[in-house]
DOLUM-350928 format. One line per 5 residues: number of its first residue (from 0); their letters; for each residue x, y, z of C-alpha. Coordinates in steps of 0.2 Angstrom, whole numbers, plus 5000, padded with zeros to 4 digits. Example, Ala and Ser with C-alpha at 12.3 -4.5 7.8 and 13.67 -1.06 7.14 Angstrom:
// DOLUM-350928
0 = as = 5062 4978 5039 ~ 5068 4995 5036
// end
This chain:
// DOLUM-350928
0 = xxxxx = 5602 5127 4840 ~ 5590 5139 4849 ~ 5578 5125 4858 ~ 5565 5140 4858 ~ 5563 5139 4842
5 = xxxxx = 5567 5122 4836 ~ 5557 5112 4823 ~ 5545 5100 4835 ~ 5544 5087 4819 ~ 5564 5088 4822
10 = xxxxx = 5570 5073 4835 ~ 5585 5078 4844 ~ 5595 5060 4845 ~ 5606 5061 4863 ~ 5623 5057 4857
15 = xxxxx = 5630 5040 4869 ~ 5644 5047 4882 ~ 5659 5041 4884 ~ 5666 5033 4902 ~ 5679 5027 4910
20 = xxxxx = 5666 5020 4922 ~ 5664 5000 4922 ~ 5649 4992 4922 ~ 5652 4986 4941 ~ 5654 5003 4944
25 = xxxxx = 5639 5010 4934 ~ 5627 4996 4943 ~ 5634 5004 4961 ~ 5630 5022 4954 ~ 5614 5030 4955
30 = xxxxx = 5614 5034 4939 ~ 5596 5034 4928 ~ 5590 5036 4911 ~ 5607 5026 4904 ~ 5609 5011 4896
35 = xxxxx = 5628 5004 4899 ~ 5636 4997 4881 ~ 5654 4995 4879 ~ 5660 5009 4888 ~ 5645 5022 4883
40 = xxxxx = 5632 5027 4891 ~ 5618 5029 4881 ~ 5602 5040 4885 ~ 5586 5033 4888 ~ 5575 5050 4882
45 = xxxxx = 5556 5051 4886 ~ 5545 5043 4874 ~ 5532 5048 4864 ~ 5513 5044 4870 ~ 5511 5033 4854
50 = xxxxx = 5527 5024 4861 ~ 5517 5023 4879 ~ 5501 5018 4871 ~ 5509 5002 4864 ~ 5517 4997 4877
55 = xxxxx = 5502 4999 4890 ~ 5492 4988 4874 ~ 5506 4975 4876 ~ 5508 4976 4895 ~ 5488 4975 4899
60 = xxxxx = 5488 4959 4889 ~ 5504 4950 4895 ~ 5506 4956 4913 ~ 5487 4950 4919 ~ 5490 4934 4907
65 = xxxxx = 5507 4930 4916 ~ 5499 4933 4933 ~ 5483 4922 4932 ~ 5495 4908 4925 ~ 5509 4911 4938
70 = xxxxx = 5521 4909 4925 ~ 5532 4921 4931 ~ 5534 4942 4931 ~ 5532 4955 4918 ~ 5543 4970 4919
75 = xxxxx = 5541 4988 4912 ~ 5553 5000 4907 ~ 5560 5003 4928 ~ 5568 4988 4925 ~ 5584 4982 4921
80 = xxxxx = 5595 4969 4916 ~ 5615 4966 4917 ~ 5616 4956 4900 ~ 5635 4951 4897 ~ 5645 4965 4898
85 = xxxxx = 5629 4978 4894 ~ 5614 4986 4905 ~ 5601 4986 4895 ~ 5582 4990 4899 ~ 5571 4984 4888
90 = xxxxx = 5554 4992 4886 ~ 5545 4975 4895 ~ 5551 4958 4902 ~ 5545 4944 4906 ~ 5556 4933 4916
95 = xxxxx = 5548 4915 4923 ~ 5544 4909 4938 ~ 5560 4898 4939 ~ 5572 4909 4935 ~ 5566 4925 4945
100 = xxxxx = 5580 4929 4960 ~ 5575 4930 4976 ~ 5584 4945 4978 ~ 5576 4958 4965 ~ 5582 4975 4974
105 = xxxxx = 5595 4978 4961 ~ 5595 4975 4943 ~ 5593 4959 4935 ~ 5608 4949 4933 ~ 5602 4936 4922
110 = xxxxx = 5593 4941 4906 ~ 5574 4940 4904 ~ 5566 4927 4894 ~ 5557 4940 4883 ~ 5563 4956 4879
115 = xxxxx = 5550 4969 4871 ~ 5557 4984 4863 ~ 5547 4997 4852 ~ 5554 5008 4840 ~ 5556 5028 4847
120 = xxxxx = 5558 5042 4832 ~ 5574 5044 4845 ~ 5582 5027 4840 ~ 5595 5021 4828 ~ 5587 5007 4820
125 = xxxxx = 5606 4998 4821 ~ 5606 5000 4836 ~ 5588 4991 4841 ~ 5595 4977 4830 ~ 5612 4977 4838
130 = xxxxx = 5601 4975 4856 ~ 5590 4962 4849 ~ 5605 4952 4847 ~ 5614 4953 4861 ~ 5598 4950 4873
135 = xxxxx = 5598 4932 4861 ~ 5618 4929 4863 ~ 5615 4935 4883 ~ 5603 4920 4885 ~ 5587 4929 4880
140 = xxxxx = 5576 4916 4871 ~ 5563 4928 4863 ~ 5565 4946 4859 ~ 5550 4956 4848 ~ 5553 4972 4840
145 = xxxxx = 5538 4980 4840 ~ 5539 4996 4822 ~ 5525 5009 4827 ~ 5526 5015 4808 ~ 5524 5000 4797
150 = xxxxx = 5514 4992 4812 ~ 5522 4977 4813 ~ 5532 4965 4826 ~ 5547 4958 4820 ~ 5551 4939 4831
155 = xxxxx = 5568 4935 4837 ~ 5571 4918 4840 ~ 5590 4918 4833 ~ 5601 4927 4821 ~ 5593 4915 4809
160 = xxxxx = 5577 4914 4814 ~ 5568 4930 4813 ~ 5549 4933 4807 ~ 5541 4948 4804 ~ 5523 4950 4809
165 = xxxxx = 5509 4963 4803 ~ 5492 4968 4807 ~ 5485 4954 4801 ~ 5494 4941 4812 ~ 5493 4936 4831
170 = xxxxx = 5508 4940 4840 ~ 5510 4924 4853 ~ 5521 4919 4865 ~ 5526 4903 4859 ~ 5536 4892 4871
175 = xxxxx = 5539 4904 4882 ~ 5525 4912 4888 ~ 5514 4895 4884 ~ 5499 4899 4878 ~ 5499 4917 4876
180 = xxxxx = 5490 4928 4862 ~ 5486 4944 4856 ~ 5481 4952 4838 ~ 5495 4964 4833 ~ 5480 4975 4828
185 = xxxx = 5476 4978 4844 ~ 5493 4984 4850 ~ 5488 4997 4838 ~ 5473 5003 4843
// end
């Protein structure tokens, strides 16, 4: 494919790479860009400025919200988490105050609370499923899908327990992020 010339309505999907390394060994690397999942490294392309525009929506709600309340620490897309045998880096976080480390020079080893992702052109929607997953069976309790297209937010709670939100709803943070609201609209906007 001539990349001089190539369709820009065509999205180029990295292919994951294969290693040998283990997920010790990837933490110790400086490696960037990479998720870790079963052996593969998987790219983290650039997003799209709709994809940053939603999550600077999401961010300028939840991160001042956490802060006034001191209910712990919201984390962008720098961040990320060792979650089971996976090192995944979810668009934002929230971890609470109880369960922050002291140490928070490395990557998480414990998984966040709440973990945000929103939907690329780049991503394999069985693979954003798949990741919704294992952040809930890797002790996530809350994971929201954010669908740029359809405009909606799909809620994670369990494998069972999974609600879809759209423009008309309020996006909250339930148990987790106590009192905590924002129209899904306004992610939107």
């Amino acid at each position: 494919m001539n990349i001089l010339k190539a369709d820009p309505e065509q999205v180029v999907i990295p292919p994951p790479i294969e290693t040998d390394m283990t997920l010790e060994e990837f933490l110790e690397s400086d490696l960037e860009g990479y998720e870790y999942v079963k052996g593969e490294l998987i790219p983290m392309p650039p997003t799209s400025g709709e994809h940053g525009d939603i999550s600077m929506s999401l961010v300028l709600f939840l991160g001042p919200y956490v802060r006034e309340n001191q209910l712990g620490r919201a984390y962008t897309s720098d961040t990320g988490f060792k979650i089971g045998d996976r090192f995944l880096i979810p668009d934002i976080a929230f971890v609470s105050t109880e369960r922050l480390p002291d140490d928070r020079r490395k990557a998480f080893s414990i998984p966040p609370d709440l973990a945000v992702e929103i939907v690329s052109p780049t991503d394999v929607l069985f693979r954003v499923f798949e990741k919704a997953l294992t952040y809930l069976s890797g002790g996530t309790q809350l994971v929201w899908v954010i669908e740029p297209v359809a405009k909606t937010v799909t809620v994670y709670r369990s494998e069972t327990d999974i609600k879809v939100l759209t423009r008309e709803d309020t996006l909250t943070g339930e148990d987790i992020i106590e009192g905590f609201s924002c129209k899904i609209s306004q992610l939107f906007e």
